[in-house]
mmCIF entry with sequence, helices, sheets and N, C-alpha, C, O atoms, coordinates in Angstrom:
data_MODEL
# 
_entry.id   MODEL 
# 
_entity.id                         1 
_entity.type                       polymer 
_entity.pdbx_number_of_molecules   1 
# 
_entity_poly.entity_id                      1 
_entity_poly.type                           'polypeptide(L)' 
_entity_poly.nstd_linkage                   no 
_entity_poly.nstd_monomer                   no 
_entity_poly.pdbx_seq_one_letter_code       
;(UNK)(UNK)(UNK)(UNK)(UNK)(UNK)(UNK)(UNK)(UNK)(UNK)(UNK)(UNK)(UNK)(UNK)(UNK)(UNK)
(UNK)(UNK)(UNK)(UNK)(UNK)(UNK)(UNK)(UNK)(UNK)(UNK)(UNK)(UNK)(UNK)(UNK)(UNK)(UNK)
(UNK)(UNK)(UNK)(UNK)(UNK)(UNK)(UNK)
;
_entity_poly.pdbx_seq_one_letter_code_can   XXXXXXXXXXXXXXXXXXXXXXXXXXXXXXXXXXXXXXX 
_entity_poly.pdbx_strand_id                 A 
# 
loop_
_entity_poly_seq.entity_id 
_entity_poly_seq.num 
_entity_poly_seq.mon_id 
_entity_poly_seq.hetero 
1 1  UNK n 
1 2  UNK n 
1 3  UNK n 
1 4  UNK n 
1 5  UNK n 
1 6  UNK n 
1 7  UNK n 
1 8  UNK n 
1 9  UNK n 
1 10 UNK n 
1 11 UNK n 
1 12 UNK n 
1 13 UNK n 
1 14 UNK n 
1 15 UNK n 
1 16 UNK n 
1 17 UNK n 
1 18 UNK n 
1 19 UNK n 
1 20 UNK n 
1 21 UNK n 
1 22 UNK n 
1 23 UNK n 
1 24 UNK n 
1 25 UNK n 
1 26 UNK n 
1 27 UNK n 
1 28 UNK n 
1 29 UNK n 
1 30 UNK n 
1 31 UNK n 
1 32 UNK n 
1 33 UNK n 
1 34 UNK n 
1 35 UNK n 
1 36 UNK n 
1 37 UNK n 
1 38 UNK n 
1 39 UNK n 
# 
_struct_asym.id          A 
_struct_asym.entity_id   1 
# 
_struct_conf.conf_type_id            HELX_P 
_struct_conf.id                      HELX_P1 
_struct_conf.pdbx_PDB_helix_id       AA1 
_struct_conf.beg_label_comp_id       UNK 
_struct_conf.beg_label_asym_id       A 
_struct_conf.beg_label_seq_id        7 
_struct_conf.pdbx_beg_PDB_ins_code   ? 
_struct_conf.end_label_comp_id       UNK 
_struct_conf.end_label_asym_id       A 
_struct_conf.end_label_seq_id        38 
_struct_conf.pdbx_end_PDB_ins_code   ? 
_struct_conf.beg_auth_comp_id        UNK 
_struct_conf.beg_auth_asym_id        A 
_struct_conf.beg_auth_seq_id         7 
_struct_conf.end_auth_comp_id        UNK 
_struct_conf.end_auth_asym_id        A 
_struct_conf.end_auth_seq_id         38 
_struct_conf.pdbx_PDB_helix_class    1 
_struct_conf.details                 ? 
_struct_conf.pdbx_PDB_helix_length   32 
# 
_struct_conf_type.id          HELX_P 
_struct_conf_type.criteria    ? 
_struct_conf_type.reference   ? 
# 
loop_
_atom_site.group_PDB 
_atom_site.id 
_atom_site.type_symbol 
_atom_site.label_atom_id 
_atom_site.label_alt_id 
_atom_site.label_comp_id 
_atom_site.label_asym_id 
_atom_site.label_entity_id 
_atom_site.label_seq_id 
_atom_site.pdbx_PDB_ins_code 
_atom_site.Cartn_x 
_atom_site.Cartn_y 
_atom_site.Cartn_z 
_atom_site.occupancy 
_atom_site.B_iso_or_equiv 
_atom_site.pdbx_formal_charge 
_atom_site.auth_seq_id 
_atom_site.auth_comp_id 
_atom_site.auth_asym_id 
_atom_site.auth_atom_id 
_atom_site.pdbx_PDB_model_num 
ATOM 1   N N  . UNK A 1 1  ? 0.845 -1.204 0.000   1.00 0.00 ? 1  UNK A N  1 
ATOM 2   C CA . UNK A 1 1  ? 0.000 0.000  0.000   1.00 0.00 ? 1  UNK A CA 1 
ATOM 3   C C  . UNK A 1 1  ? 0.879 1.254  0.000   1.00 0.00 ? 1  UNK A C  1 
ATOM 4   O O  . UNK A 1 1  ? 0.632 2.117  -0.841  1.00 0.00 ? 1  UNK A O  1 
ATOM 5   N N  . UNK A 1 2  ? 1.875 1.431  0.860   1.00 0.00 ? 2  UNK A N  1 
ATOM 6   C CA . UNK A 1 2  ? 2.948 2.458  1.048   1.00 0.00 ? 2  UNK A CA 1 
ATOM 7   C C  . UNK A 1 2  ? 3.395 2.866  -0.358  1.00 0.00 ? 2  UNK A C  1 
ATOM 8   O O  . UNK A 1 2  ? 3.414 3.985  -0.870  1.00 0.00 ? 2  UNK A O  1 
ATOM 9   N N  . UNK A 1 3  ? 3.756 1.653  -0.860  1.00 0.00 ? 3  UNK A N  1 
ATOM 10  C CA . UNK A 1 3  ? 4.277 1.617  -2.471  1.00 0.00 ? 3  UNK A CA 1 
ATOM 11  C C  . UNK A 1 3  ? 3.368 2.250  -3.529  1.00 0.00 ? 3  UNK A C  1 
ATOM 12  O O  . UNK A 1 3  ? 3.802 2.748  -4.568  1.00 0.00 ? 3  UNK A O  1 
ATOM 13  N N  . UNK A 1 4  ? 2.059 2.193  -3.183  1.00 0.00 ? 4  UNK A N  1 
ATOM 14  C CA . UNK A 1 4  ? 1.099 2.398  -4.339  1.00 0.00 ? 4  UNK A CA 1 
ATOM 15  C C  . UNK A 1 4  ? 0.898 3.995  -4.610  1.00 0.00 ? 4  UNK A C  1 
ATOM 16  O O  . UNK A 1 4  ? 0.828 4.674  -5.635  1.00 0.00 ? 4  UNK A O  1 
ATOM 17  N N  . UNK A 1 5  ? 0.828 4.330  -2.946  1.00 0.00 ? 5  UNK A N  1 
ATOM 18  C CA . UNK A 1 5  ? 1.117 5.737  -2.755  1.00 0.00 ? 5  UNK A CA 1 
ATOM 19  C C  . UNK A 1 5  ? 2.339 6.516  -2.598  1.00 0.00 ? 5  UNK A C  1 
ATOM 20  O O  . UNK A 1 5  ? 2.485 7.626  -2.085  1.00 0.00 ? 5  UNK A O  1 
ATOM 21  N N  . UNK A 1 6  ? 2.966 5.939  -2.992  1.00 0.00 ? 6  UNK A N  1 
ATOM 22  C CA . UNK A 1 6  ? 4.577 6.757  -3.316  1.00 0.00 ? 6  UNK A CA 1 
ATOM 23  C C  . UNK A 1 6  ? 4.603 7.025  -4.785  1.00 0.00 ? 6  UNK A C  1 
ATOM 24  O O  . UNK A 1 6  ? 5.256 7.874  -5.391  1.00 0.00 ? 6  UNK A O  1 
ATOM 25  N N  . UNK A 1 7  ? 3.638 6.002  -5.305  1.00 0.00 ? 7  UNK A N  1 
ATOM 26  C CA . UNK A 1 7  ? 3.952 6.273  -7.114  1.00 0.00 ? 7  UNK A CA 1 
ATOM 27  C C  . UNK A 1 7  ? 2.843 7.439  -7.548  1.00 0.00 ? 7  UNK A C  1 
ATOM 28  O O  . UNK A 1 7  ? 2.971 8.301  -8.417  1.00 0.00 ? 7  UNK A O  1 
ATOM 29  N N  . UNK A 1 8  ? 1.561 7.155  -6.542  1.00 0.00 ? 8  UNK A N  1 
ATOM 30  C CA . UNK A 1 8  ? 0.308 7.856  -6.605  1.00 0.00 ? 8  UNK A CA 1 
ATOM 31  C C  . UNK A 1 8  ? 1.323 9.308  -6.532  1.00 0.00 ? 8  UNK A C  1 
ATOM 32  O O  . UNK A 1 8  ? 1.541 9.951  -7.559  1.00 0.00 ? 8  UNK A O  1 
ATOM 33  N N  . UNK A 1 9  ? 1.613 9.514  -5.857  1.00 0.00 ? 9  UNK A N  1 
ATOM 34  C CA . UNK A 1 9  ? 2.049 10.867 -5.713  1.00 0.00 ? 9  UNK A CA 1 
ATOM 35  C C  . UNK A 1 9  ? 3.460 11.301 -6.095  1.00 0.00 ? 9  UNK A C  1 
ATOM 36  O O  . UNK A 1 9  ? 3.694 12.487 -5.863  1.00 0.00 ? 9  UNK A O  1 
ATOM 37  N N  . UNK A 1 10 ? 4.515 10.540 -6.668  1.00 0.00 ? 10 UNK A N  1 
ATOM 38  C CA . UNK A 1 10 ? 5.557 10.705 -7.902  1.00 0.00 ? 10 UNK A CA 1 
ATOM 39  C C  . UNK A 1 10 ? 4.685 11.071 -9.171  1.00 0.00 ? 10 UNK A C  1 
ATOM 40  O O  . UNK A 1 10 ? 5.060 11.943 -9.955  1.00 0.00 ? 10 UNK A O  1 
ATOM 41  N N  . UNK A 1 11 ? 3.715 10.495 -9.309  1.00 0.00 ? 11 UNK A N  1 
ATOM 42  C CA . UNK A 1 11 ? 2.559 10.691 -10.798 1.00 0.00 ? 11 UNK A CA 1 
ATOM 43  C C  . UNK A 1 11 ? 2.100 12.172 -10.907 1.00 0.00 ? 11 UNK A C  1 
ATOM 44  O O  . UNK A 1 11 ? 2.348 12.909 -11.862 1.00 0.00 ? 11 UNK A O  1 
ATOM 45  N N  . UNK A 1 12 ? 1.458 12.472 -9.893  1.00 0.00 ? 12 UNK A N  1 
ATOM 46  C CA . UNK A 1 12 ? 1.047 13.430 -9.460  1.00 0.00 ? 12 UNK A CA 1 
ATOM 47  C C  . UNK A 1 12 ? 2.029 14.758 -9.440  1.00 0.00 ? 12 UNK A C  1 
ATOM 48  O O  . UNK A 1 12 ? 1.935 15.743 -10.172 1.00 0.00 ? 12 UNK A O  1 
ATOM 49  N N  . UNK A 1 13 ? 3.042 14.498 -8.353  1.00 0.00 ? 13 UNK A N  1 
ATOM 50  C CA . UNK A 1 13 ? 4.316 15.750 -8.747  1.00 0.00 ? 13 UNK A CA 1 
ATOM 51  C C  . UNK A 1 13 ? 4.957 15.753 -10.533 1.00 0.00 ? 13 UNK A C  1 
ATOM 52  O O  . UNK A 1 13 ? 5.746 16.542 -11.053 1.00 0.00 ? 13 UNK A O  1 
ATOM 53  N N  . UNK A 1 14 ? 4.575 15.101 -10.858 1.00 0.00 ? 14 UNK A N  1 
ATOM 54  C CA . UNK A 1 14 ? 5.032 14.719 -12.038 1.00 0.00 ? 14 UNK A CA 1 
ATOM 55  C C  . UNK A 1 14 ? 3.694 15.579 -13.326 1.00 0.00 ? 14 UNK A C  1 
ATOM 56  O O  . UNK A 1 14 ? 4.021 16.380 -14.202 1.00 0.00 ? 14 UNK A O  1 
ATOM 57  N N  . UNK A 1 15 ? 2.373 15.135 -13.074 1.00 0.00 ? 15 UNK A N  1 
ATOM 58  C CA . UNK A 1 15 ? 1.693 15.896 -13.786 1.00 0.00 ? 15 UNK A CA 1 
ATOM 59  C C  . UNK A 1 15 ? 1.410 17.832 -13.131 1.00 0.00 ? 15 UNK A C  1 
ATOM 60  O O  . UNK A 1 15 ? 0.545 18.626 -13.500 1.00 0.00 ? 15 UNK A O  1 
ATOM 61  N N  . UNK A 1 16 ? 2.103 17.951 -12.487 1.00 0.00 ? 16 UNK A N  1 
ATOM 62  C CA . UNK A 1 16 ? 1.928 19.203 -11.630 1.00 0.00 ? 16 UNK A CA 1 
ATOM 63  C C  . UNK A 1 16 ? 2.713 19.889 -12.619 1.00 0.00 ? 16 UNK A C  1 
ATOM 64  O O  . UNK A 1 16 ? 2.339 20.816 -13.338 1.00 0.00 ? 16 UNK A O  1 
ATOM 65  N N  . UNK A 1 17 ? 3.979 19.271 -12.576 1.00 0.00 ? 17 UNK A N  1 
ATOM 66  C CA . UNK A 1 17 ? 5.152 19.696 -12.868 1.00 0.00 ? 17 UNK A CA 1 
ATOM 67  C C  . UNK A 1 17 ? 5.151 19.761 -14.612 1.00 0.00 ? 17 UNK A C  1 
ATOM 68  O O  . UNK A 1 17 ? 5.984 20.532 -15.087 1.00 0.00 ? 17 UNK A O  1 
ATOM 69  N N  . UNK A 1 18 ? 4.354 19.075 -15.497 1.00 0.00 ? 18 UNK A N  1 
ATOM 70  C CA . UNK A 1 18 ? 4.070 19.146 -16.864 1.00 0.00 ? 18 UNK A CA 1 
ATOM 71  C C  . UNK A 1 18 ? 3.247 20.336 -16.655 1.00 0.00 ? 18 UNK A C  1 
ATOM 72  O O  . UNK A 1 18 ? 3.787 21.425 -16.853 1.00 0.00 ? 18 UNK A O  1 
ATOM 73  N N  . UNK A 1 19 ? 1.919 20.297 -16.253 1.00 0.00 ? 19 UNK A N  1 
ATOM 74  C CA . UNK A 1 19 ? 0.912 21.364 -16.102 1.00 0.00 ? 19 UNK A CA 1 
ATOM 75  C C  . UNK A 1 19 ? 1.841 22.996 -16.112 1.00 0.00 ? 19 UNK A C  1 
ATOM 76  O O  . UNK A 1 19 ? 1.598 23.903 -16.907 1.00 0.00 ? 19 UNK A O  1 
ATOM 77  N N  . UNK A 1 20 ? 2.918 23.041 -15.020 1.00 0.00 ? 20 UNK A N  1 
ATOM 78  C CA . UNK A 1 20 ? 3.906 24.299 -14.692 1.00 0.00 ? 20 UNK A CA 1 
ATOM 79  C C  . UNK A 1 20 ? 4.750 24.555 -15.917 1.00 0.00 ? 20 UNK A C  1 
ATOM 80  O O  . UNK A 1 20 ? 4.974 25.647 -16.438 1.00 0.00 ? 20 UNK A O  1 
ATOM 81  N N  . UNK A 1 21 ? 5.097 23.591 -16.219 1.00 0.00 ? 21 UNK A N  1 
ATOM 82  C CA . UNK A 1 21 ? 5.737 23.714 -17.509 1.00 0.00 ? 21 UNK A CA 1 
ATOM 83  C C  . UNK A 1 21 ? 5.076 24.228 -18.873 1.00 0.00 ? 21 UNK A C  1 
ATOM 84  O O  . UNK A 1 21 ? 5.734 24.920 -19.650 1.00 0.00 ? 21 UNK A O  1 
ATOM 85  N N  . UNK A 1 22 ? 3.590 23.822 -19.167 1.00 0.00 ? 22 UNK A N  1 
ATOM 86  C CA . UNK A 1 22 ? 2.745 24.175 -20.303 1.00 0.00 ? 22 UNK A CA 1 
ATOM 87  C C  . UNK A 1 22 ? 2.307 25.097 -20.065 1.00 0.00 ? 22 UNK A C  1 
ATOM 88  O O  . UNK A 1 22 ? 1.903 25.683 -21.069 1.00 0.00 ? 22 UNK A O  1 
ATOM 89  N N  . UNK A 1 23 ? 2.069 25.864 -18.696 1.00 0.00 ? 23 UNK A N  1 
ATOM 90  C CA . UNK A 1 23 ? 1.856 27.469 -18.577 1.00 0.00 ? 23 UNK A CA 1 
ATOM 91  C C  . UNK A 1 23 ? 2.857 28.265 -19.107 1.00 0.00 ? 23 UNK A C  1 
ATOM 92  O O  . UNK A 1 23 ? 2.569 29.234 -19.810 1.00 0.00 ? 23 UNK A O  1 
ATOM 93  N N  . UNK A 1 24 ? 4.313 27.882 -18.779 1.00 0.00 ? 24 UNK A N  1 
ATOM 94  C CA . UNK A 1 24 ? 5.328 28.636 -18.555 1.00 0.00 ? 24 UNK A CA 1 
ATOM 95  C C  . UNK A 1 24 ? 5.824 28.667 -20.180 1.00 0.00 ? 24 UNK A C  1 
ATOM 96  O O  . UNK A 1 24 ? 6.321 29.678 -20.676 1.00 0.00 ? 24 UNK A O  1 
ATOM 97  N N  . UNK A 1 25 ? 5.629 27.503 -20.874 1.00 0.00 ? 25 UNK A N  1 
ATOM 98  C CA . UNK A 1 25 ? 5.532 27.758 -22.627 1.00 0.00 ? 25 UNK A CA 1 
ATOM 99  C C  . UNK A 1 25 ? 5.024 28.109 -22.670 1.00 0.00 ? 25 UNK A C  1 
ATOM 100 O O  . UNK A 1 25 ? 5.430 29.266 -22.781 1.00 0.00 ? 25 UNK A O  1 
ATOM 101 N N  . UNK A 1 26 ? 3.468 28.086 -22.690 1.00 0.00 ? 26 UNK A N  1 
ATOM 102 C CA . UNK A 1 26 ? 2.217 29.275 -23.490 1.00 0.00 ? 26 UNK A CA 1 
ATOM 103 C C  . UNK A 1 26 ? 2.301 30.705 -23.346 1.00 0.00 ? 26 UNK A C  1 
ATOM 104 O O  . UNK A 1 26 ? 1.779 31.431 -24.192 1.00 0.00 ? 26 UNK A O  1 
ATOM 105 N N  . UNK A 1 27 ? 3.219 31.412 -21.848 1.00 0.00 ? 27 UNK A N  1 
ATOM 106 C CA . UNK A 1 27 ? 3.268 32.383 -21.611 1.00 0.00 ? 27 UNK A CA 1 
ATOM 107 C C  . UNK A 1 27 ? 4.381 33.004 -22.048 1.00 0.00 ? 27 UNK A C  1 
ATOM 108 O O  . UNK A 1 27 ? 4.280 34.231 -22.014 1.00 0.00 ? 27 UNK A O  1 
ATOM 109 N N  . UNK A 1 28 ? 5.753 32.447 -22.578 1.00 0.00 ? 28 UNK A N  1 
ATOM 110 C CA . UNK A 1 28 ? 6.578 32.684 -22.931 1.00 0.00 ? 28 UNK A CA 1 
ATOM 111 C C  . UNK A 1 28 ? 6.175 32.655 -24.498 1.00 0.00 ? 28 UNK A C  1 
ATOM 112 O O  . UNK A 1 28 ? 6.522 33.691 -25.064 1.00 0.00 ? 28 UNK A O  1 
ATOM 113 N N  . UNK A 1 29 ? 5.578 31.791 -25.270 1.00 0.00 ? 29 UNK A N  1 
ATOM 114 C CA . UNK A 1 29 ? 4.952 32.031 -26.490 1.00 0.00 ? 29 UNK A CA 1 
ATOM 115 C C  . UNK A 1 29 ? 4.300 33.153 -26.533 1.00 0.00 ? 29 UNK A C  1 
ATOM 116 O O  . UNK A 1 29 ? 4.628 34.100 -27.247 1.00 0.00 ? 29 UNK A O  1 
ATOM 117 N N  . UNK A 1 30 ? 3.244 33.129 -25.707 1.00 0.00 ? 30 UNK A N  1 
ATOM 118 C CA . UNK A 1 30 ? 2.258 34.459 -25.867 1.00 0.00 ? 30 UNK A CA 1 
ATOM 119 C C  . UNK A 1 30 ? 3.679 35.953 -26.223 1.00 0.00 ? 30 UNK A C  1 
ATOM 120 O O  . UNK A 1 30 ? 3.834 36.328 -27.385 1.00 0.00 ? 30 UNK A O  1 
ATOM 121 N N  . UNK A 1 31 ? 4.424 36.507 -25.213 1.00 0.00 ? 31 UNK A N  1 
ATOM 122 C CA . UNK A 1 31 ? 4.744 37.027 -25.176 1.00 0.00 ? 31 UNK A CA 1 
ATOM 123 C C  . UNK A 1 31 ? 5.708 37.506 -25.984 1.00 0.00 ? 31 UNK A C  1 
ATOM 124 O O  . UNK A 1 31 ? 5.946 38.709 -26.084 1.00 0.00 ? 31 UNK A O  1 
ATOM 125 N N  . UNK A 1 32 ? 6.680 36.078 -26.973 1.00 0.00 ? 32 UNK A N  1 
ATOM 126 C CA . UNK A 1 32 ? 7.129 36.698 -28.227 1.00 0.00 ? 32 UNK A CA 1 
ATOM 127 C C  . UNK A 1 32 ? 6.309 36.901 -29.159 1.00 0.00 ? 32 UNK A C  1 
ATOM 128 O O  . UNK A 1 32 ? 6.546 37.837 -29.922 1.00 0.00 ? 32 UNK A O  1 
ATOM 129 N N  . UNK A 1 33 ? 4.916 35.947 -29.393 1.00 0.00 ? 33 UNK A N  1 
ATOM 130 C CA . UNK A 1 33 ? 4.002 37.035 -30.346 1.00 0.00 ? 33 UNK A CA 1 
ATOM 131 C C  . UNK A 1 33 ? 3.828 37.610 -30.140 1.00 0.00 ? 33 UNK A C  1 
ATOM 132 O O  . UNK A 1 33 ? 4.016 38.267 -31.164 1.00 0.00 ? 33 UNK A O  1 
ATOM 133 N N  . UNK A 1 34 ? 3.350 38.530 -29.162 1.00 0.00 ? 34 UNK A N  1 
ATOM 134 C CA . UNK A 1 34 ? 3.337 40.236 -29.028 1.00 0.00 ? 34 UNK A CA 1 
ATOM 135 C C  . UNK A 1 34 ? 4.613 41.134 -29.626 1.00 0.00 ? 34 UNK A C  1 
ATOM 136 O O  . UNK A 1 34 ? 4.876 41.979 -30.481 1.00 0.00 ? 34 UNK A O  1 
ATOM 137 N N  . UNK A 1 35 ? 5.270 40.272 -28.464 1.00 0.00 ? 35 UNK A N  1 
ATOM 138 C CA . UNK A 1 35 ? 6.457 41.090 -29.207 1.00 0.00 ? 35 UNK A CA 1 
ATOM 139 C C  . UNK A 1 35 ? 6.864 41.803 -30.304 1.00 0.00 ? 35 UNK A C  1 
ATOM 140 O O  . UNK A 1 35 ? 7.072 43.000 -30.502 1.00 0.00 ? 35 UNK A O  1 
ATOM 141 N N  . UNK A 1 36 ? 6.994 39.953 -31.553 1.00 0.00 ? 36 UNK A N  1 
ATOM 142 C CA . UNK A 1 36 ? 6.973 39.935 -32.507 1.00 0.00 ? 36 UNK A CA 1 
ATOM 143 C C  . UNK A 1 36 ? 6.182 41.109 -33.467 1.00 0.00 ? 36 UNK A C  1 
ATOM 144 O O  . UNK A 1 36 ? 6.787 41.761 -34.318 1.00 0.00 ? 36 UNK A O  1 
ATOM 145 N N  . UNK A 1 37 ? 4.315 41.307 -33.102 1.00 0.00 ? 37 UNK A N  1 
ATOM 146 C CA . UNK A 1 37 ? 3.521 41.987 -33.383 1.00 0.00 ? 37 UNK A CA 1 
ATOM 147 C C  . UNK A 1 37 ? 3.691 43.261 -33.055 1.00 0.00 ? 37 UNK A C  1 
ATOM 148 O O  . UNK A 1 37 ? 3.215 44.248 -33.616 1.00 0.00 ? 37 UNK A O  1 
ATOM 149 N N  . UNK A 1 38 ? 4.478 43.198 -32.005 1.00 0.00 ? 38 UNK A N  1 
ATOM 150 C CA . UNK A 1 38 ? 4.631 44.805 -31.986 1.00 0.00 ? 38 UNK A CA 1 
ATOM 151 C C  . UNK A 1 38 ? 5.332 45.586 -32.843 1.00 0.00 ? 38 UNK A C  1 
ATOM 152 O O  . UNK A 1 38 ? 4.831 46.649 -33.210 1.00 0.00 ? 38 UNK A O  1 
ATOM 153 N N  . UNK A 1 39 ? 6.842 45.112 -33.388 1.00 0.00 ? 39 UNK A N  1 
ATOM 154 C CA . UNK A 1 39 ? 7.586 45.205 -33.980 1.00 0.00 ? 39 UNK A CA 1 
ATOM 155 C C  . UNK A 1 39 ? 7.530 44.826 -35.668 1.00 0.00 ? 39 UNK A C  1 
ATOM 156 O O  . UNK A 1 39 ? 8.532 44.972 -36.368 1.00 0.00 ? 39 UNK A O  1 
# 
C-alpha cells in the first residue's frame, strides 16, 4: 500500500510539474508574439 502511494504521488508531482511547464511555454509564447507583433 505504502508503495502504491509513493507512485500515486511521484505521478502526481510529475503531472503538476508538466501542467507548470505548459503554462510557462504558453506564456513565454504568448509574449514573443506580441512582441513579434509589436515590432
Amino acid at each position: 500500500m505504502y508503495f502504491v502511494n509513493m507512485q500515486a504521488s511521484v505521478i502526481l508531482i510529475f503531472l503538476g510539474f508538466c501542467a507548470r511547464l505548459q503554462v510557462y511555454v504558453c506564456w513565454h509564447l504568448t509574449t514573443f508574439v506580441g512582441y513579434m507583433a509589436i515590432k
